[in-house]
Steps between C-alpha positions, in 0.01 A plus 500: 500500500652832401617768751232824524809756410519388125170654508572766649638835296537732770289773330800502246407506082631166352780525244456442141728285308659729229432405150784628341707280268293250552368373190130359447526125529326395172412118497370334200342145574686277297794654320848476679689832560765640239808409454804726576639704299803371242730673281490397132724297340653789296532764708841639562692276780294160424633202335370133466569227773643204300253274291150588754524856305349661832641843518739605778563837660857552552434890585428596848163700463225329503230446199321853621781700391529631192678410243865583464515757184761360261597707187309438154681299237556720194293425181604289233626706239288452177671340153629681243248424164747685291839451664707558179289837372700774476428736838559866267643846593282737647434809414248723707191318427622331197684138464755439205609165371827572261641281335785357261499210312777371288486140283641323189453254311454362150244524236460289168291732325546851632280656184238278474590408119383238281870442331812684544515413862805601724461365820673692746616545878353840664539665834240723663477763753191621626422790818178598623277600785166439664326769715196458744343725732435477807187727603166456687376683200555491114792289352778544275671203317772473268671191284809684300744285291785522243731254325698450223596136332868493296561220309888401458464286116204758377504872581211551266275327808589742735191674699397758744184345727344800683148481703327633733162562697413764755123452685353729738194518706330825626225444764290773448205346738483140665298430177677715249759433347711631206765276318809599305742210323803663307691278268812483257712234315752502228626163339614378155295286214675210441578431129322144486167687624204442240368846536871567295477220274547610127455138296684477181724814550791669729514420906564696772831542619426763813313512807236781440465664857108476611396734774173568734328766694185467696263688731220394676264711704158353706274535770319239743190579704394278711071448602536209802503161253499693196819641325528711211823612288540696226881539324679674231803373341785672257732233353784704235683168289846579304688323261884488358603519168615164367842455317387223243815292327497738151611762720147649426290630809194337615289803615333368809427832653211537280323202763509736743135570687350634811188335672220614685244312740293561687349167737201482742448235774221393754573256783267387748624305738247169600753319802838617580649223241271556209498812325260542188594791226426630191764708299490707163797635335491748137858619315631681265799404323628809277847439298734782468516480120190391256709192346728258680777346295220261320300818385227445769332746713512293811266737714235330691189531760401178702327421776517240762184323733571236771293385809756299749522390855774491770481245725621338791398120477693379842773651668727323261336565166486882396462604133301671258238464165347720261352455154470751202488619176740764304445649209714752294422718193849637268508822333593326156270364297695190396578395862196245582361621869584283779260313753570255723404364811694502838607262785726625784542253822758477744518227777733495805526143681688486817542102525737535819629776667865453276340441182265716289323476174399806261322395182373845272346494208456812255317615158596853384551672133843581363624790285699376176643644224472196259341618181145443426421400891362723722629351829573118705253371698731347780406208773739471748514179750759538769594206837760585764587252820704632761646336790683536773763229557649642770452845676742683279481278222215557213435289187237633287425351137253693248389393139323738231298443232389770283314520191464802229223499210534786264193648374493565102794209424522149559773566745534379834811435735576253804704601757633249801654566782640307798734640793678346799635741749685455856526771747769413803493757772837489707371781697249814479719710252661194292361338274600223258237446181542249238233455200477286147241639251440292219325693188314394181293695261321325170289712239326402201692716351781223568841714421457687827540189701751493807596351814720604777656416785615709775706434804577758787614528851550801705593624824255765686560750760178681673439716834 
């Protein structure tokens, strides 16, 4: 029986227990409590005990603490796609590529002649320079060249190769723009050419010089989807006097002709990867002088419809198609007029990421001065593969087939063309190139007949 007292309070209030840090006792019927706290197997101070791969703490705090802050491993630096491109000089905001190319080598047929062949070694020196700009707004680009070919056994094959192509871009809005292409080139005929063929009667003994000047000036505005371009050309052609083996002068200057276009184009674009259009082109050709050295007034309007597509088939098939019809009417009567119609397609196959395909195909109407015809209708079919043996080593192998049907004669001309070429990068700015061109060229006219082959290999130095 308990005592009275631990009844008794004594008037006194009867402490509380404090509830501080106490935590509510939460009981639920039939799950077992937690379990502690571990560190996990990868955090910084844990390895693996033996073959139970339980995790060990070999630190001395606990599995509350925190987790010791280590330093970040750097990134992985990302591969070089182009390790053997030439890096450039800059220049403000512009990057240059120079370069200079040197090669020789050995060609069987150096003028392209049916008989009275002298094969003969050559060397070749070529400079030149590539520009590209470097803005968040407009663009400038440039692709300048010059060479010249001397051949040891045959000085009268010696040649001057000049080209070049300057592009620029001004934005005037994010959907304006206007387009400017400047271009130049300056090159030889060769004497086996058919466009110099005289049958029955003397041969040319010189290399006439051929020059050209172009202009091109054209705006793009842009409506969401729907693109519309409208551009100008001026295209100035010159010709050399030939030195024919009479000693008489062939007076080629009188082929000389300026052209005017004027082109129109409407895009709309359906997905990303396919791009419908529709294009229209008229021109003017007008010849300096009323009579080229067959007595025909050469001058001559055409015009020029296609409807095409770009297109983007997978992420490894690009290319493009268009069908169309060209007609052209001559200023002289006894030239017939000249219709025709047009395929252009180009295909770019990337089988692997070392090896890619290009297959183009091309219809387009050739200027002659063949008497009685007023021009070539010319088909051009055209395969390269290139691949990448190694990182600085390139093969690449192209074949050409091209075929010209002059309108007004029963003439037309085969050409074929295969090439092999090797490009061996030692490092960024050297270069070593090696190439084998084989050449052959048959004509119902049958004298003008040839076949070359030409061997080179170079060494090239860029920045």
């Amino acid at each position: 029986m308990s005592s009275t007292r631990d009844f008794i309070n004594y008037s006194r209030p009867k402490r509380k227990k404090s509830l501080l840090y106490q935590l509510p006792k939460i009981r639920r019927v039939g799950q077992p409590p937690l379990p502690p706290l571990t560190a996990y197997a990868t955090a910084p101070g844990m390895r693996l005990r033996g073959a139970s791969g339980l995790p060990v703490d070999i630190t001395d705090p606990g599995p509350t603490v925190a987790v010791i802050p280590t330093l970040p491993h750097p990134l992985r630096p990302k591969p070089d796609l182009t390790p053997f491109d030439p890096v450039g000089i800059g220049v403000g905001s512009l990057r240059l590529y120079p370069y200079v190319e040197t090669d020789t080598g050995y060609d069987t047929n150096p003028n392209l002649l049916g008989s009275d062949i002298v094969p003969s070694a050559f060397a070749h020196a070529e400079t030149g320079l590539k520009l590209q700009s470097d803005w968040s707004q407009h663009s400038l680009a440039a692709d300048l060249r010059g060479g010249y070919y001397d051949y040891f056994s045959f000085p009268a094959a010696n040649r001057p190769e000049v080209a070049g192509t300057v592009t620029g871009r001004v934005d005037v809005t994010r959907q304006t723009q206007i387009n400017l292409q400047t271009t130049f080139s300056l090159t030889t005929q060769q004497p086996g050419s058919p466009t110099l063929a005289i049958p029955n009667a003397v041969f040319i003994t010189s290399r006439p010089l051929y020059a050209s000047v172009g202009q091109t000036l054209g705006v793009t505005q842009q409506f969401n989807r729907l693109s519309i371009s409208l551009n100008s050309a001026f295209a100035r052609y010159m010709f050399g006097n030939a030195t024919q083996s009479d000693g008489t002068t062939l007076e080629l200057a009188l082929n000389d002709y300026n052209t005017y276009s004027l082109a129109g184009r409407i895009a709309y674009e359906l997905t990303p990867g396919l791009i419908p259009y529709v294009q229209v082109t008229g021109d003017r050709n007008q010849y300096d002088s009323t009579a080229d050295v067959s007595g025909f007034d050469r001058s001559s309007n055409g015009i020029h419809g296609k409807i095409g597509v770009t297109y983007q088939a997978t992420r490894l098939i690009t290319g493009e198609l268009a069908i169309g019809y060209e007609s052209r009417a001559y200023a002289d009567p006894r030239l017939p007029n000249l219709n025709t119609p047009t395929v252009d397609a180009s295909l770019i196959y990337t089988a692997t990421p070392l090896t890619t395909v290009t297959f183009t195909a091309s219809t387009n109407i050739a200027e002659t001065t063949l008497a009685n015809s007023s021009g070539a209708i010319s088909h051009v079919l055209s395969l390269k593969i290139s691949h990448d043996l190694l990182r600085n080593l390139t093969l690449a192998a192209t074949g050409t087939y091209q075929l010209d049907n002059y309108v007004g004669q029963p003439v037309s001309d085969n050409y074929y063309t295969g090439q092999f070429e090797v490009d061996y990068h030692m490092t960024r700015s050297i270069l070593i190139t090696g190439s084998y061109k084989y050449q052959r060229f048959v004509s119902s006219l049958g004298f003008t007949n040839y076949v070359d082959h030409l061997f080179m290999a170079g060494l090239k130095f860029q920045l």
